[in-house]
N, C-alpha and C positions, 0 to 999 in steps of 0.2 A: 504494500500500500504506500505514495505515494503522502509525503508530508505535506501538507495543505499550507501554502505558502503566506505570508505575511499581503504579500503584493494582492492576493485571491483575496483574502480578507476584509480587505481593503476599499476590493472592489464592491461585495457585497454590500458594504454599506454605503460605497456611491450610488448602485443602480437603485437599494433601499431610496438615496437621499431624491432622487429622480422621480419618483413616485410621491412622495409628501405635498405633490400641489392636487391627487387624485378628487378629492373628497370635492373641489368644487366643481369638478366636471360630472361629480355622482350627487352631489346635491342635486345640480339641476336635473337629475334624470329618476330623483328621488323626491322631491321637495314637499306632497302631497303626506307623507308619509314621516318624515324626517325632524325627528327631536330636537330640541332647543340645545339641549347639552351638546348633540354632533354639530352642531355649528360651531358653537363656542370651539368644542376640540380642533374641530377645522382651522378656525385662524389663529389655535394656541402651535399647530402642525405647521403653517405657514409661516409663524415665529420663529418656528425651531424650538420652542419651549415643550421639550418631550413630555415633562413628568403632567405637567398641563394636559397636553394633549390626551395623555392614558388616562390617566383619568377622569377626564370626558368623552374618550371612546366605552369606557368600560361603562360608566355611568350610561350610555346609548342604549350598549346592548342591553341593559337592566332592562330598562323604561322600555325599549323597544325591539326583544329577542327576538322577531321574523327580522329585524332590518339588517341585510347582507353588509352594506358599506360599511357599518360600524364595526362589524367582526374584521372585515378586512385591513380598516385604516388601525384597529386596535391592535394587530398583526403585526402588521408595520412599523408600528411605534413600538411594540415590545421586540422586533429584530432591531430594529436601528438602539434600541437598548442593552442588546445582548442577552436578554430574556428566550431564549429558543422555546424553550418548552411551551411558555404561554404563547408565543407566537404562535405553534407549530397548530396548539387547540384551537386559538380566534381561526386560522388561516382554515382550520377544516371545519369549523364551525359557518366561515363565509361560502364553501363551497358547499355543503349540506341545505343553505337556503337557496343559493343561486351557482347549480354545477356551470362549469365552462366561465367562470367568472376571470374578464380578461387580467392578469394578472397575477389572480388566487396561486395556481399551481408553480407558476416561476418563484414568487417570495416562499412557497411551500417547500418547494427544490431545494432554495438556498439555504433555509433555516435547518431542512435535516442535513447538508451538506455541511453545515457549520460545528453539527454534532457527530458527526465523520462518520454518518449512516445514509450512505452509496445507494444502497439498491431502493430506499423510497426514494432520493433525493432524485434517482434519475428517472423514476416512473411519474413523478410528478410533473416534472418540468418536461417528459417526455407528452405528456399533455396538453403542454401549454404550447409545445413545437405541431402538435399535430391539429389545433384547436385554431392557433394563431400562427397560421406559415411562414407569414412576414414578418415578425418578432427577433428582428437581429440578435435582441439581448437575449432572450431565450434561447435561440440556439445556438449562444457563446455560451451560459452557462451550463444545456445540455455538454459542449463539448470538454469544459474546464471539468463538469463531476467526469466524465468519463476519461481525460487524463488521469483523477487521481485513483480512477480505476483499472489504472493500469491496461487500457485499450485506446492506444495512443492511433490505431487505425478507425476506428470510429469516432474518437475525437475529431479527428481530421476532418471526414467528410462531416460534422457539424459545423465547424470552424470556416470550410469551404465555404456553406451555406450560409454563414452568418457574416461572410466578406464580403460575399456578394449581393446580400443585401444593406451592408455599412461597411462600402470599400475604402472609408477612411478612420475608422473606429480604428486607434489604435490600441487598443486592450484587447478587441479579435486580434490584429493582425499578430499581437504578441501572440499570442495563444495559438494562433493559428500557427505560426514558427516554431513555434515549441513540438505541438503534436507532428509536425511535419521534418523535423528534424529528429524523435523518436522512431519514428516509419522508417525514415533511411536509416537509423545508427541498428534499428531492428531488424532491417531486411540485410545489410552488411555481415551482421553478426551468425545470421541463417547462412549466408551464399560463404562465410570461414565455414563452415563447420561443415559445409554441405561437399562443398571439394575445395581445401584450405590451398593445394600446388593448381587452381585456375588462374589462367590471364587475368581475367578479373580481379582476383586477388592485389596482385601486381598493379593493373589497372588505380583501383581503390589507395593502394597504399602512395604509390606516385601522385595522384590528384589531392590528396590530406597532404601529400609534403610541399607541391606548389601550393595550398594554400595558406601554407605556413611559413616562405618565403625560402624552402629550401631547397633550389635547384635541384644540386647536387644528387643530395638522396632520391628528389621526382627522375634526375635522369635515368638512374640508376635502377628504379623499381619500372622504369616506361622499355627499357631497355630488355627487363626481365622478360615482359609482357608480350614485346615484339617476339622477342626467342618461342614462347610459346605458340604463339598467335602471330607471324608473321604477315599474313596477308588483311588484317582485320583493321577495316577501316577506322583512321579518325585517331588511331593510335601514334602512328610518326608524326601527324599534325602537333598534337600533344606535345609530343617530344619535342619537336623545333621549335617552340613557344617555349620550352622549358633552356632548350640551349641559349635561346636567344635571351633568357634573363639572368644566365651563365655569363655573358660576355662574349657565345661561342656562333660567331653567324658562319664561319664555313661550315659546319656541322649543323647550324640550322637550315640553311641553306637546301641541302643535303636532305635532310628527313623533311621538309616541304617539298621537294621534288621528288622525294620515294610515294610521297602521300599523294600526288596526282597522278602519280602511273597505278596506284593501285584504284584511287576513285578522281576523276576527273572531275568530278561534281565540289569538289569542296572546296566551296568560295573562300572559306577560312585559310586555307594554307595557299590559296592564291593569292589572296591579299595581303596576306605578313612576306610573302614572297615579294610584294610592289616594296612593302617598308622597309625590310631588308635594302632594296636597288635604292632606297632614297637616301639609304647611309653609305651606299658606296659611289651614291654620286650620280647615279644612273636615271636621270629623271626622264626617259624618255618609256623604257623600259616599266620603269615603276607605274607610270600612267597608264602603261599598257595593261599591266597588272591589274590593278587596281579599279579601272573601270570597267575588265571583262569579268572579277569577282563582283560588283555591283549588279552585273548583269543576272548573275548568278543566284546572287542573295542580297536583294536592297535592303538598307537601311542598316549596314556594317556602320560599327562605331569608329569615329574618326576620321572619317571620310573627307569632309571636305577641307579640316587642317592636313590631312595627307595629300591630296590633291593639289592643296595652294605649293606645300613643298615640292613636289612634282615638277608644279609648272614654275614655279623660282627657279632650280636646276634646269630646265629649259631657256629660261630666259623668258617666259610668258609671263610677263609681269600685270599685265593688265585680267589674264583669265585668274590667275593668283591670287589679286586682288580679290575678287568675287568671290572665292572659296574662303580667305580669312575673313573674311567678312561676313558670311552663312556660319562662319565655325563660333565665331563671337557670339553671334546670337541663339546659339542651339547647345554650346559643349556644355554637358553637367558635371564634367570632370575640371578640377578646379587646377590641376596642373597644364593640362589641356589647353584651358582657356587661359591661363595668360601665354603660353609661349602663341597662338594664336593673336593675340592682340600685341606681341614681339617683334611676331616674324608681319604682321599686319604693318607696324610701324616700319622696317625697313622696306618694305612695297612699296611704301608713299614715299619715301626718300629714295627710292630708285625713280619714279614718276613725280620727284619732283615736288611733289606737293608736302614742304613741309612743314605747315601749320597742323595738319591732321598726323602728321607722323608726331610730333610731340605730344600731339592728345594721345593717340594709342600709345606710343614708350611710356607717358603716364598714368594711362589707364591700368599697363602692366605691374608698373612701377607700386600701383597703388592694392592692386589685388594680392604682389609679393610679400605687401608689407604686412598685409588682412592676414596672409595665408600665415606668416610667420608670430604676428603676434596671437593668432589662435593658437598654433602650436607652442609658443611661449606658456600661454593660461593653462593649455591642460597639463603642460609639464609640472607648472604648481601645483597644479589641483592634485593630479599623481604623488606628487614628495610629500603634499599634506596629507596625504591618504595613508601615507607608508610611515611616514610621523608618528600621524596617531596610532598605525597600530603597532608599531615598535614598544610606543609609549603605555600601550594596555598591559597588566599586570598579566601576568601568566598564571592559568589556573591550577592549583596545585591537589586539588580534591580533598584539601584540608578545610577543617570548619573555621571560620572567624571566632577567634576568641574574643 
């Protein structure tokens, strides 16, 4: 079982605090019917004044035991208190007068979720996904119990489901990263055990070392993989992307040209094959490159700052221009975009024009500066971090005297 994390916690009582304006949209849909005391709780809930508010839910239901909203808002306020257990009674007491009540079954979810009882928590809230399909938060918190249930593939496709309808909810998209990250660390740990000497293996172990910034060992493991699997696409692509962050372009060279006589189709090792020509000068070659990978597969990243360098080694200074200038306005890569706005600036002093070349040199100038003092702050924020916990007492499992 999975420790129910601080951060999950956390959240429960945000989507809780999300809910506490419910009661005036069920007054009105109640008003005929509805106690003086649920008013009052109403705008003591609107307050934020809990102990207020429970006690004029509570005093609701007295006075008025058929009325659903009260059991439910009285719910609410005993989970936003930490109260589970009377939560967990208002919350099935509100769904006893009014079953499908929109809501009811998700705070139900959560409050046995809170008590680290899984299988109501997700029959509940499994209700409230199938009741209300469009309930993003619903089927993030279906997906969160079912992480801590250890089915990190049905997490997932709820997590899916709940992206796609709050593709900017970042607490899904965490979650969704989490479950989708246990799928592959899951399915990895099956395909060792299933045949541990496969390419794959190899494969797996080379791709974890570039992206840990270690060449060497990715060559080393992509190298293995080849030896097994020699003719299997996609694999020497790999590799020459991994030489090429070696320092080793004849040998990247090299396994980009193996990779298209085995698959012709692969725009990828045709295009780092143009970048390659652009560092040896070759700009006529790289163009060539580089626009027949386009043709192949649009919308390769760094396109149009590779293109302007192209045509600079050409001497097309004018089609150059037009490509750092699309790169300026499109790169999300923040190293990218200033050499972009760099190599932008020396275009307009080859053309002459240089009132805009000193904008772009200081536009560069200005983004280096951004770039360096962000990475100054987090280097603090880091040393402060490692401070304090150098500076935390060591536990020693001894009692305080």
């Amino acid at each position: 079982m999975r420790k129910i994390t601080t951060q999950v916690l956390f959240m429960a009582l945000a989507w809780t605090s999300l809910c506490l304006v419910a009661p005036q949209g069920l007054s009105a849909q109640n008003s005929s019917g509805e106690p003086e005391s649920f008013q009052n709780a109403s705008e003591a809930m609107r307050r934020g004044d809990l102990n207020t508010a429970g006690a004029g839910f509570e005093a609701a239901t007295k006075q008025s035991p058929g009325f659903a909203p009260a059991h439910f808002n009285l719910g609410l306020v005993r989970e936003e208190q930490g109260k589970f257990e009377e939560a967990i009674k208002s919350l099935q007491k509100a769904l006893s007068l009014r079953p499908g009540m929109h809501g009811a079954n998700l705070f139900l979810g959560i409050a046995y979720f809170r008590t680290n009882r899984f299988e109501p928590a997700i029959a509940a809230v499994k209700k409230e996904t199938t009741a209300y399909p469009k309930d993003a938060s619903a089927w993030m918190w279906q997906g969160v119990i079912q992480l801590a249930m250890d089915r990190p593939e049905d997490a997932a496709m709820a997590l899916d489901k709940a992206a796609s309808l709050a593709p900017d909810n970042v607490d899904i998209l965490y979650h969704r990263g989490q479950a989708h990250l246990l799928v592959s660390k899951n399915s990895y740990e099956k395909m060792f055990k299933a045949d541990p000497k496969s390419w794959r293996v190899h494969q797996v172990l080379a791709q974890a070392n570039a992206e840990a910034d270690r060449p060497v060992d990715a060559i080393a493991e992509y190298q293995a993989a080849i030896e097994l699997a020699p003719a299997q696409p996609g694999l020497h692509e790999e590799l020459g992307s991994e030489y090429s962050s070696a320092a080793k372009p004849v040998e990247a060279e090299a396994a980009f040209r193996r990779e298209l006589e085995i698959d012709p189709h692969n725009a990828l090792a045709r295009y780092k094959l143009g970048v390659l020509a652009i560092a040896q000068g070759d700009g006529a070659n790289a163009k060539a490159l580089i626009e027949a990978a386009l043709k192949e597969k649009p919308g390769l990243r760094h396109t149009d700052y590779n293109l302007g360098r192209a045509e600079m080694l050409m001497g097309e200074d004018e089609n150059a221009l037009k490509h750092f200038q699309q790169a300026t306005k499109i790169e999300a890569d923040p190293d990218v975009l200033q050499q972009a706005w760099f190599q932008l600036g020396i275009v307009y002093r080859h053309l002459h024009r240089m009132p805009e070349a000193q904008q772009a040199i200081a536009t560069f100038q200005r983004l280096k500066n951004e770039q360096a003092d962000k990475s100054q702050e987090q280097m603090k924020r880091l040393k402060a971090r490692q401070d304090s916990e150098v500076a935390q007492p060591a536990e020693t499992g001894t009692t305080p005297q």
